[in-house]
C-alpha positions as CSV (number, residue, x, y, z in Angstrom):
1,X,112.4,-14.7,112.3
2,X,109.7,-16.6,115.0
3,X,106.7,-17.4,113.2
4,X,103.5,-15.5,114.7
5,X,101.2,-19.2,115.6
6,X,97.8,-19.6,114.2
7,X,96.3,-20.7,117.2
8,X,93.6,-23.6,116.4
9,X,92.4,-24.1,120.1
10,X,91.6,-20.0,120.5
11,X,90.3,-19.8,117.1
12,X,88.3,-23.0,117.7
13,X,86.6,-21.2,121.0
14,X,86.0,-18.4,119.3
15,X,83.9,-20.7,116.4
16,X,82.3,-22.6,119.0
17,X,81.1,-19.4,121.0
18,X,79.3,-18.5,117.6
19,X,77.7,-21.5,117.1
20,X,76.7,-21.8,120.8
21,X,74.6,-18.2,120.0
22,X,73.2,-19.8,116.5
23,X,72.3,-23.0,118.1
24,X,70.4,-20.7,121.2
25,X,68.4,-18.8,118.5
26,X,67.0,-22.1,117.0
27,X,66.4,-23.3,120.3
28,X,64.2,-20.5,120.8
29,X,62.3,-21.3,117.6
30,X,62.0,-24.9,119.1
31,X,64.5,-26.0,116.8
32,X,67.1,-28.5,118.6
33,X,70.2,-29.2,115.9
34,X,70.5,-32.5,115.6
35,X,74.1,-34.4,114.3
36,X,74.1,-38.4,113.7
37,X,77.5,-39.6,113.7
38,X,77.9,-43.1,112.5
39,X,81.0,-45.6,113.2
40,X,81.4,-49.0,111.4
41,X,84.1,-50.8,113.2
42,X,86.1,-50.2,116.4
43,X,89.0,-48.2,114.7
44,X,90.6,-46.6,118.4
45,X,91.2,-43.9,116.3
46,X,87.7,-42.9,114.7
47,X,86.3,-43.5,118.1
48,X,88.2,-41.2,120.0
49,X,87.2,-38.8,116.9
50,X,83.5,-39.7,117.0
51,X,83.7,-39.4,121.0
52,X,85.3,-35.7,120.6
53,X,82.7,-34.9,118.0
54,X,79.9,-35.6,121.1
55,X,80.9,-33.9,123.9
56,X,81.5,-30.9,121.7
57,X,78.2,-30.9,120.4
58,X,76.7,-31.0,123.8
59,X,78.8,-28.2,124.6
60,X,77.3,-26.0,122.1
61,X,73.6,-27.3,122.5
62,X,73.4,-29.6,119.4
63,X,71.8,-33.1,119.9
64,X,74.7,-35.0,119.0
65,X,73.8,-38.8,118.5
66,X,76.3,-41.4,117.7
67,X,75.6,-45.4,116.4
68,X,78.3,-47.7,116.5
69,X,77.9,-50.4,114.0
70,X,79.7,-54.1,114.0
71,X,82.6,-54.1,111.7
72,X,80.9,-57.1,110.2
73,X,77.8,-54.2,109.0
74,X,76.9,-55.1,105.2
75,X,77.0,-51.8,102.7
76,X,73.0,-52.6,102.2
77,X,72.4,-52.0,106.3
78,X,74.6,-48.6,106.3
79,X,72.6,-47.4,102.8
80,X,69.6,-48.4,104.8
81,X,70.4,-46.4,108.1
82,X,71.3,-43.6,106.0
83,X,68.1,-43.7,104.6
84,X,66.5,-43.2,107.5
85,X,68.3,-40.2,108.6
86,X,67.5,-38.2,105.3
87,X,64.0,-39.1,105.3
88,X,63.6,-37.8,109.3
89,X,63.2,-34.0,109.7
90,X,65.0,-34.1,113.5
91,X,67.6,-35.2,111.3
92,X,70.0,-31.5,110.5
93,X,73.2,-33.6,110.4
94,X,74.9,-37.0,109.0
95,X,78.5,-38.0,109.0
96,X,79.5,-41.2,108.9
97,X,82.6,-41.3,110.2
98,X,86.1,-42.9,107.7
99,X,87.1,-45.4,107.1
100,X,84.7,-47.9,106.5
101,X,85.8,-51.7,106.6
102,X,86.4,-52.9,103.1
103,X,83.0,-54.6,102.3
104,X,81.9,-51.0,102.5
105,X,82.7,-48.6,99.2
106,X,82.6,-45.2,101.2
107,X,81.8,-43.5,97.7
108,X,78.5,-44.7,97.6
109,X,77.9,-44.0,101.3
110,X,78.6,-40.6,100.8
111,X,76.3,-40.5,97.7
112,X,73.4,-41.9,99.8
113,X,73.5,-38.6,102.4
114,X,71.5,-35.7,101.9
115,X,73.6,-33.1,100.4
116,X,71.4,-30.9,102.8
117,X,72.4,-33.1,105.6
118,X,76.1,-33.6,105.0
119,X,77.6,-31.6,107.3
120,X,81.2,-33.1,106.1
121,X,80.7,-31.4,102.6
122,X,81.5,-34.2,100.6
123,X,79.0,-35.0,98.5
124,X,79.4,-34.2,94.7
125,X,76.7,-31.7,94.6
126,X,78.0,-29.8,97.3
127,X,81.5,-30.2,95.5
128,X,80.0,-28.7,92.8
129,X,78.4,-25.7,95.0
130,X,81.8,-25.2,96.4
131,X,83.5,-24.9,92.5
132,X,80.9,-22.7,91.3
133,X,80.7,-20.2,94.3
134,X,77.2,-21.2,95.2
135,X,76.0,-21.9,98.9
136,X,76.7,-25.4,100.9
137,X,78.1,-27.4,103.3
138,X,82.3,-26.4,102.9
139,X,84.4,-29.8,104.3
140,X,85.2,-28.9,107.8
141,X,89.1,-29.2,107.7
142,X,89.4,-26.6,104.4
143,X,86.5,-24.3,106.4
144,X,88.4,-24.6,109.7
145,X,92.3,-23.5,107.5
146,X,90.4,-20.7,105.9
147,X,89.1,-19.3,109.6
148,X,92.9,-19.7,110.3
149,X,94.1,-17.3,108.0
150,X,91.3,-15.1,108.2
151,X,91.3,-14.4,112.0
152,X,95.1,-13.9,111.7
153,X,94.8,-11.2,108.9
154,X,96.7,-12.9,106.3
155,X,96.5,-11.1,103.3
156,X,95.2,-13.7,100.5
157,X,94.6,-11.5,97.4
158,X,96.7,-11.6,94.9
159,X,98.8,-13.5,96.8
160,X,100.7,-17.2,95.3
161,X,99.1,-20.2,97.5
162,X,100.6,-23.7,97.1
163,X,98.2,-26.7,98.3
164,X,100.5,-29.9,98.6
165,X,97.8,-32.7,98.6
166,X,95.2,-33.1,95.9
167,X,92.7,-35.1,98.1
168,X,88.3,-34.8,97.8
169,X,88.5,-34.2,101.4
170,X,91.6,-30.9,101.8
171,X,93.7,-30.6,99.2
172,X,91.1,-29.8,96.3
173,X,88.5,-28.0,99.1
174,X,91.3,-25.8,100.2
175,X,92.5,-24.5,96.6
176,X,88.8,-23.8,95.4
177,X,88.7,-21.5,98.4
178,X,91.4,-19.6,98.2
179,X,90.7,-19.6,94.4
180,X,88.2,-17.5,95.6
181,X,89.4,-15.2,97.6
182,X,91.4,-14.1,94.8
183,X,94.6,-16.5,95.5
184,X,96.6,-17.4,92.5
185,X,96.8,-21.4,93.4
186,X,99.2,-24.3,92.6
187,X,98.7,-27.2,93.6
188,X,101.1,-29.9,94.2
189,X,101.1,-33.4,94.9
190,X,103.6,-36.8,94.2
191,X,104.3,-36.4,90.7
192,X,105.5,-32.7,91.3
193,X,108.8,-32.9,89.5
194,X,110.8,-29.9,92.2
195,X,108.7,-29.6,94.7
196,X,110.7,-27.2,97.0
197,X,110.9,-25.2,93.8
198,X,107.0,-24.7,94.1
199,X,106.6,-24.1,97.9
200,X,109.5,-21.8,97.9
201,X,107.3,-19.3,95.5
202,X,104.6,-19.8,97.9
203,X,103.0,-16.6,99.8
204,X,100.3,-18.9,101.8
205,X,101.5,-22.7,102.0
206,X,99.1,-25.4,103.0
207,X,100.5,-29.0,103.4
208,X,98.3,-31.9,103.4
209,X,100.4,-34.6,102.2
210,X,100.3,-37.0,104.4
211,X,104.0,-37.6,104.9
212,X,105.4,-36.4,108.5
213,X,107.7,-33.9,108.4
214,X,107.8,-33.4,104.8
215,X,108.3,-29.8,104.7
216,X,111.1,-28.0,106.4
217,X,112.9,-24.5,107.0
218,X,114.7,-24.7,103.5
219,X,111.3,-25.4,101.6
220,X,109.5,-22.2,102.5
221,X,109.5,-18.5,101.9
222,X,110.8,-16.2,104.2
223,X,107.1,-14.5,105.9
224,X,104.8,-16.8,104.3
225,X,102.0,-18.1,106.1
226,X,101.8,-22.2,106.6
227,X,99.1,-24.5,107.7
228,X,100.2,-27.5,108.5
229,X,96.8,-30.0,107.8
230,X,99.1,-33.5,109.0
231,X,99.1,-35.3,111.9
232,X,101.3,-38.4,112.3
233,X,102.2,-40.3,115.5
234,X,105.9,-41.3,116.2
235,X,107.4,-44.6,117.2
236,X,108.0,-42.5,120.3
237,X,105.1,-41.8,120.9
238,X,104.7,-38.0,120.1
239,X,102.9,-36.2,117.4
240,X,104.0,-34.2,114.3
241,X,102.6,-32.6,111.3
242,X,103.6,-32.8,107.6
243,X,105.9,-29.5,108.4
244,X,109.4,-29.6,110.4
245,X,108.1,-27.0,113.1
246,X,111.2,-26.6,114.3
247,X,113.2,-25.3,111.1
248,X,110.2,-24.0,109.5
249,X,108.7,-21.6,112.3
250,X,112.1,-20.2,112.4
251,X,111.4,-19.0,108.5
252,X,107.9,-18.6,107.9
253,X,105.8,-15.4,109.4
254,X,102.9,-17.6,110.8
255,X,102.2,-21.1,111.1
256,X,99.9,-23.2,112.2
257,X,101.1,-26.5,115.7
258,X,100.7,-29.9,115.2
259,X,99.2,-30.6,117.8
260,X,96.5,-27.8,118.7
261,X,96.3,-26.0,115.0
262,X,93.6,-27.2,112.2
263,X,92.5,-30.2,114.2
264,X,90.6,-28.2,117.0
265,X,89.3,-25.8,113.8
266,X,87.7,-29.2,111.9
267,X,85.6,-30.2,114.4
268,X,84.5,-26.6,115.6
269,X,83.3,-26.3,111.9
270,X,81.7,-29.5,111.7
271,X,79.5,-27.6,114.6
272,X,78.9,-24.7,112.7
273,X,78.1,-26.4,109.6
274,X,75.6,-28.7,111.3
275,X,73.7,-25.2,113.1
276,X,73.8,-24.1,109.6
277,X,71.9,-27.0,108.1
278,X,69.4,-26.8,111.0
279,X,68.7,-23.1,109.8
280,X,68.5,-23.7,106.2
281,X,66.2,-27.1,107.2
282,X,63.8,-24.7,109.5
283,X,63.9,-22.1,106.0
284,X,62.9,-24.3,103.8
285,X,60.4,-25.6,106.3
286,X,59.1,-23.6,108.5
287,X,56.6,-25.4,110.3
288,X,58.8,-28.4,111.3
C-alpha cells in the first residue's frame, strides 16, 4: 500500500484563495484586516516564522504588522503593548509570537489578549468555546489538521482517533475537534504504558509528540489516515516529522509530508481566523 498525501501546500492555496475573497468583501465595506505580530527576542527561528506570517498576509490583503521587541523587554512593557492593541478598533488580530525569554510568563501574556483578537485561539475563554461547541477563534495548527482530513474525505464518524501529544496548543485542540465530529478519541502521551498498542487501533492518527521519527510502519493501522504535526531538524541538516515517512506511508492510506503538510495549513488558518475576527469586529460594530 502507498499512502494517498495530504497535500498542505494545495490545501493551504485553496485556504488562502478563500480568505483572499473574505478579506476583498471587508475591503469593500472599508474594512482593512488588520494582524499585529509581536516578537520578543531574536530567536532565527520565530523570525523566519513571524517573517512568513507577513508576506502571507499581504498576499491575501490583510494589514499585517509586526514589532520586534529587545529580548531584554520586561513582562510589564509586553502587558502594556498588548493593551494597546485590544483597546484599538484597527486592531482585528494579536499573536505574539513563542517563546518568550524567561523574564516573560507567556501564560499571562496570553491572558492579556482579547479573546476577540486572538487569532492563535489560546486564550481560556476561547478554550472553553472550543470544549463546549460554541463559536471562536480554533488554534491554527488543529484548524489547519482538521481542513486536512476534510478536503481529503476522510471519514471521521465513528471512527477510533488517537492524538499522541496532550499539549494547550495541538494535542488537546485536535481531540476536542474530532470529539466533535463524532470521533471516538484517545489520547496518548509519555506515560502511555504500550503505546504502539494504542496507535495500532487507530482509524485517524495524529502525532504531535515532539520526538522525530517516533512513529513508524509497525505502529500504524493498515489504511488509516496520519497527520504528522512534528518538525525536527537533523544534524544533517534535513527535516523530519514525528512519523518515519518512509515505513509508515508504505502502511497507512493517507498521510500528511514533513516538510510541506500541516505547516503551510497553520499559517493559512492563522489568515482565515484573523478575516474572521475582522467580520465578527465590523458585526458587533458596525460603524467602525
Amino acid at each position: 500500500m502507498t499512502a494517498t498525501i495530504l497535500d498542505g501546500k494545495a490545501t493551504a492555496l485553496l485556504v488562502r484563495r478563500e480568505v483572499k475573497a473574505e478579506v476583498a468583501s471587508l475591503l469593500e465595506r472599508g474594512i482593512t484586516p488588520r494582524l499585529m505580530v509581536v516578537l520578543v527576542g531574536d530567536d532565527p527561528a520565530s523570525a523566519i516564522y513571524v517573517r512568513s506570517k507577513g508576506r502571507a498576509a499581504a498576499r491575501v490583503g490583510i494589514a499585517g504588522e509586526s514589532v520586534r521587541l529587545p529580548g531584554d523587554t520586561s513582562e510589564a512593557a509586553l502587558l502594556a503593548l498588548v493593551a494597546g492593541f485590544n483597546a484599538d478598533p484597527s486592531v482585528h488580530g494579536i499573536l505574539v509570537q513563542l517563546p518568550l525569554p524567561k523574564q516573560i510568563d507567556p501564560d499571562r501574556i496570553i491572558l492579556s489578549i482579547d479573546p476577540d483578537k486572538d487569532v492563535d485561539g489560546l486564550h481560556p475563554l476561547n478554550a472553553g468555546r472550543l470544549m463546549t461547541g460554541r463559536p471562536g477563534p480554533v488554534p491554527c495548527t488543529p484548524a489547519g489538521v482538521m481542513r486536512l482530513l476534510d478536503e481529503a474525505e476522510v471519514p471521521l464518524h465513528g471512527k477510533r482517533a488517537v492524538v499522541i501529544g496532550r499539549s494547550h496548543l495541538v494535542g488537546k485542540p485536535i481531540a476536542q475537534l474530532l470529539l466533535a465530529r463524532h470521533a471516538t478519541v484517545t489520547t496518548c502521551h509519555s506515560r502511555t504504558p504500550d503505546l504502539g498498542a494504542e496507535t495500532r487501533r487507530a482509524d485517524v492518527l495524529v502525532v504531535a509528540a515532539g520526538k522525530p521519527r517516533l512513529i513508524a510502519g509497525e505502529h500504524i493501522r493498515p489504511g488509516a489516515a496520519v497527520v504528522d504535526v512534528g518538525i525536527h531538524r537533523l544534524d544533517d541538516g534535513s527535516l523530519c516529522g514525528d512519523v518515519d515517512f518512509s515505513t509508515a506511508s508504505e502502511v497507512a492510506g493517507w498521510i500528511s509530508p514533513v516538510p510541506g503538510g500541516v505547516g503551510p495549513m497553520t499559517i493559512a488558518l492563522l489568515l482565515s481566523n484573523t478575516a474572521r475576527a475582522a467580520a465578527a469586529a465590523a458585526e458587533r460594530s458596525p460603524a467602525v
